[in-house]
C-alpha positions as CSV (number, residue, x, y, z in Angstrom):
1,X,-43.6,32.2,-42.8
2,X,-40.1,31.8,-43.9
3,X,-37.8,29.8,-42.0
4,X,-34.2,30.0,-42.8
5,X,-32.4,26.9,-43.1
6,X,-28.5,27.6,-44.4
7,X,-25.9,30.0,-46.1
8,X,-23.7,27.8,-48.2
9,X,-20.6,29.2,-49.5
10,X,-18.9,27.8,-52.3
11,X,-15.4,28.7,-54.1
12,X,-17.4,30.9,-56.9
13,X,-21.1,32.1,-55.0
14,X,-22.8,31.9,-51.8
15,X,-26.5,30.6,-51.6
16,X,-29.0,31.9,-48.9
17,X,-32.0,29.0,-48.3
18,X,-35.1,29.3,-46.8
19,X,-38.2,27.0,-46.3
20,X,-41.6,28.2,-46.4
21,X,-44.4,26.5,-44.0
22,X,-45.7,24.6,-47.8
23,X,-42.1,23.4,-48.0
24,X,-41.2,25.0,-50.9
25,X,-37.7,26.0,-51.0
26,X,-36.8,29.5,-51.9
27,X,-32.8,30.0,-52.7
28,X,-31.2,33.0,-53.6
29,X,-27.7,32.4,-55.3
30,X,-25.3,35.6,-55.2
31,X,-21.3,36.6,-56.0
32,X,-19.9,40.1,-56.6
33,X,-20.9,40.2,-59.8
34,X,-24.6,38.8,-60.2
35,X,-27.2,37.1,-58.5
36,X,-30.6,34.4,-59.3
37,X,-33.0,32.8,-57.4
38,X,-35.6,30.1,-57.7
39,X,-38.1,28.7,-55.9
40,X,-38.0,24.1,-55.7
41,X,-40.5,21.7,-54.2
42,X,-38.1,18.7,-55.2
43,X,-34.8,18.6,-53.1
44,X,-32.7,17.1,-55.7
45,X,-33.7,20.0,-58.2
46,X,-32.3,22.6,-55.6
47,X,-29.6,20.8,-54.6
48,X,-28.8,20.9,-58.3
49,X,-29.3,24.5,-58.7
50,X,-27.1,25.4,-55.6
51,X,-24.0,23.6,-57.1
52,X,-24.2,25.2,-60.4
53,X,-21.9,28.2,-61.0
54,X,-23.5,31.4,-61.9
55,X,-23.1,32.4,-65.5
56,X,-20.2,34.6,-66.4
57,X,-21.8,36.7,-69.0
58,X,-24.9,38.8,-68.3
59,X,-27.1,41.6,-69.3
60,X,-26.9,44.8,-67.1
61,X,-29.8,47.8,-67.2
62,X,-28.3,51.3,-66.8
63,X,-29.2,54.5,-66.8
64,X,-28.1,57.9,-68.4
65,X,-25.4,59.0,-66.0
66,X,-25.2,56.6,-64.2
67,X,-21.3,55.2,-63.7
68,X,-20.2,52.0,-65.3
């Protein structure tokens, strides 16, 4: 069972946090543009994570007519 803790929003991305029964820490990082997500057992190396902006350049899958 996942139990969700917190959305933080920061200047650049929000993060949505949740805790699972084992304590692992699932986040999932998002903006307008992109999103990641990771899974922590140490608190630190989330807390980490959370603060870090997401990358401005990324690969994007599309299709044949599809729109841009």
């Amino acid at each position: 069972m996942y139990i969700h803790k917190v959305t933080i929003k920061t200047p650049t991305h929000c993060v949505f946090i949740t805790v699972k029964e084992d304590g692992k820490i699932h986040l999932f990082k998002y903006n307008e543009r992109t999103c990641d997500f990771d899974v922590f057992d140490n608190q630190h190396e989330a807390s980490e994570w959370i603060l870090n902006a997401l990358p401005t350049h990324y690969y994007r899958v599309t299709f044949p007519g599809e729109p841009d």
